[in-house]
N, C-alpha and C positions, 0 to 999 in steps of 0.2 A: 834142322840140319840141311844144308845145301848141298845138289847133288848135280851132277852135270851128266852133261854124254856131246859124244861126238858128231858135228853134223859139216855138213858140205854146204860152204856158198861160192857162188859166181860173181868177179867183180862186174857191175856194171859199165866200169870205163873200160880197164883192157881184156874183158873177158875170162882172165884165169881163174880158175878153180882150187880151193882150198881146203882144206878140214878143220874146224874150230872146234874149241870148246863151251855148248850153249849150256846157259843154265835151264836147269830143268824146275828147282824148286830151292826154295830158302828161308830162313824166317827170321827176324831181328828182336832184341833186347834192347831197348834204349837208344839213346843218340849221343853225339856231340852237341857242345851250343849252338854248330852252324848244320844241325838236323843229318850230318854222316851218323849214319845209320850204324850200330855193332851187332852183326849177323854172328848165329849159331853157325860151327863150325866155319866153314872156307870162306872168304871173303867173295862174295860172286861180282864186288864192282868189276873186278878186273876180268871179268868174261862178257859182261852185258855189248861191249863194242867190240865190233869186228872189223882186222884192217887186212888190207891186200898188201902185200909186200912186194909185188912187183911194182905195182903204180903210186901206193899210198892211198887210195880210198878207202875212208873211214866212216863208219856208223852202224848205228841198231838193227835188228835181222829187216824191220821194214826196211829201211834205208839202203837194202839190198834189191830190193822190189818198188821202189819207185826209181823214173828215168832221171837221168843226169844231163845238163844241158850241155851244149857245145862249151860256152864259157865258161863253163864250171869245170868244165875236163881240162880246158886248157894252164887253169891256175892249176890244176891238181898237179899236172904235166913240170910246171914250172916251177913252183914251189913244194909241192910234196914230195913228188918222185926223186929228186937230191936226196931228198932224207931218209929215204925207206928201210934206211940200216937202223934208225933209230928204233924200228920196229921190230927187230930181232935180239934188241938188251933186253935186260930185266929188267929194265924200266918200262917196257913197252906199253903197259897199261895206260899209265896217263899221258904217252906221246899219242895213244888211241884213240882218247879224247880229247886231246887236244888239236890233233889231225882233224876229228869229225867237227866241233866247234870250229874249228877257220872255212870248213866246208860249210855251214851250217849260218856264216857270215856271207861268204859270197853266193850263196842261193838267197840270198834277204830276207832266211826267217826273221823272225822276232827279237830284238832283243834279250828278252828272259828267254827264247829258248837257248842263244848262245851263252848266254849266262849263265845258265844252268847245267850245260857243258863243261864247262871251266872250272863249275865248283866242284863237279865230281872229279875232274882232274886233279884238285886239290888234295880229295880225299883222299886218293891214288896215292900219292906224292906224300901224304901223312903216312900213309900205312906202310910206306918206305923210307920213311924219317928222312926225306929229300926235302928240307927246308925251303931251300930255293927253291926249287921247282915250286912247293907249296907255296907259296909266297908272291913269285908269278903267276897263278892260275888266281890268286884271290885277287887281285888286282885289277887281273882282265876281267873277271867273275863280277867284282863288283862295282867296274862303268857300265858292264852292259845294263845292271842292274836298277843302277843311279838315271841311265837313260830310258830305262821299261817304265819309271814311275813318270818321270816328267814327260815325256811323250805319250802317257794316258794307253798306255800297253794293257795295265790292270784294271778292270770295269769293275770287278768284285771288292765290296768292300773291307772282305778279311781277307782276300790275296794281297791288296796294299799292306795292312797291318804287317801282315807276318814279312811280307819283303821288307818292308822297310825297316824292321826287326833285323832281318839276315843283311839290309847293309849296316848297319850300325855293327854287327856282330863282326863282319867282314873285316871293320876299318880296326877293332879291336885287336882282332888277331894281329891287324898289318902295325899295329902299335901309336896310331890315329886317337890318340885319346879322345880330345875337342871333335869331332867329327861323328866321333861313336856314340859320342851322349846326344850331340845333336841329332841324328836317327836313331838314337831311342827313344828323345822325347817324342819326336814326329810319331814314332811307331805310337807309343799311348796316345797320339790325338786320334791317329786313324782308328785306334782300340776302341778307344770310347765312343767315336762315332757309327759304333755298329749296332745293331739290334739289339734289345735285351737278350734273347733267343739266343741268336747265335754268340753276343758276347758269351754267352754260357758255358758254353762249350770249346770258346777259347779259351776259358780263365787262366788255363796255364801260360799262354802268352802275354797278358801281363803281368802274369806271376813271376816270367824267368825275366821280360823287359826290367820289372823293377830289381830282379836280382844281378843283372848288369850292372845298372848303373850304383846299386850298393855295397853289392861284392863280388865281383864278377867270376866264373865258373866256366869250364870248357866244356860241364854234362851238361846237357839238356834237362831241366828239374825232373 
């Protein structure tokens, strides 16, 4: 069961002080095929990001405690702070993440970590039957993703697998037929070229790969 409480943060850029709601504890039953998680009781995606409403900065309780650069305040300034109505809908969840993934661009993390922003905006955006919005967020989700493989972002040989799994999965949802079978196959080459070991302990991941491209499914096996 998921359980929250109330806590206080400081924006880093204009200083204001807020009360949120953090998660305290949760636990999941299964997935979707693109790994959204379905948690016991309350959803807690939609607490994990926190945003400032006066300025628009967005991100995770670290994300509150590490410093913010001048340039990075400035696009906040210029592009987010217009929107920070959007963060008082009920939608607000996934513009939450979506806010922190464009921060999360112009600081030059990673690839897969904006990537990975995006997709949980998606979920967001699912668990409020916002097609669109869903629809955008995989999009964005999965160049950044398409660009963490080719630019060699992934050293590990089962974090390739499984990404390259979640773009094929991606382009499916985005109705990418030709695209989705072509990163499935890739995803079983990189499968196969893993340890016996750890292939082991994927088996489920080419078990659902080959359930893709057979009969394709929105659980996670």
């Amino acid at each position: 069961m998921t359980t929250f409480a109330e806590e206080m943060r400081v924006c880093p850029v204009c200083e204001a002080r807020f009360a949120v709601t953090a998660v305290q504890a949760g636990g999941s039953h299964g997935a979707d095929s693109d790994f959204r998680p379905h948690h016991w009781g309350s959803d807690p995606l939609d607490h994990y990001v926190h945003s400032c409403v006066e300025c628009g900065f967005s991100g995770y309780d670290q994300d509150f405690h590490d410093g913010v650069s001048e340039m990075v305040i400035r696009k906040i300034r210029k592009f987010l702070s217009p929107r920070t109505r959007d963060l008082t809908r009920s939608s607000a969840p996934f513009f939450r993440y979506e806010f922190m993934a464009l921060i999360y661009e112009w600081e030059d993390r990673p690839s897969l970590e904006v990537g990975d922003s995006f997709l949980r905006a998606s979920w967001v955006a699912r668990n409020r039957k916002n097609r669109e919005k869903e629809r955008l967020y995989q999009r964005e989700a999965v160049r950044r993703f398409e660009e963490s493989l080719e630019i060699g972002e992934c050293e590990d040989q089962s974090e390739r697998a499984v990404l390259s799994y979640l773009v094929g999965e991606l382009h499916r949802r985005l109705n990418r037929k030709r695209r989705a079978e072509t990163w499935y196959h890739r995803a079983l080459e990189e499968y196969d070229l893993l340890d016996n070991d750890i292939e082991e302990k994927l088996c489920w991941l080419g078990e659902q790969i080959r359930t893709q491209l057979d009969a394709p499914t929105d659980r996670l096996n």
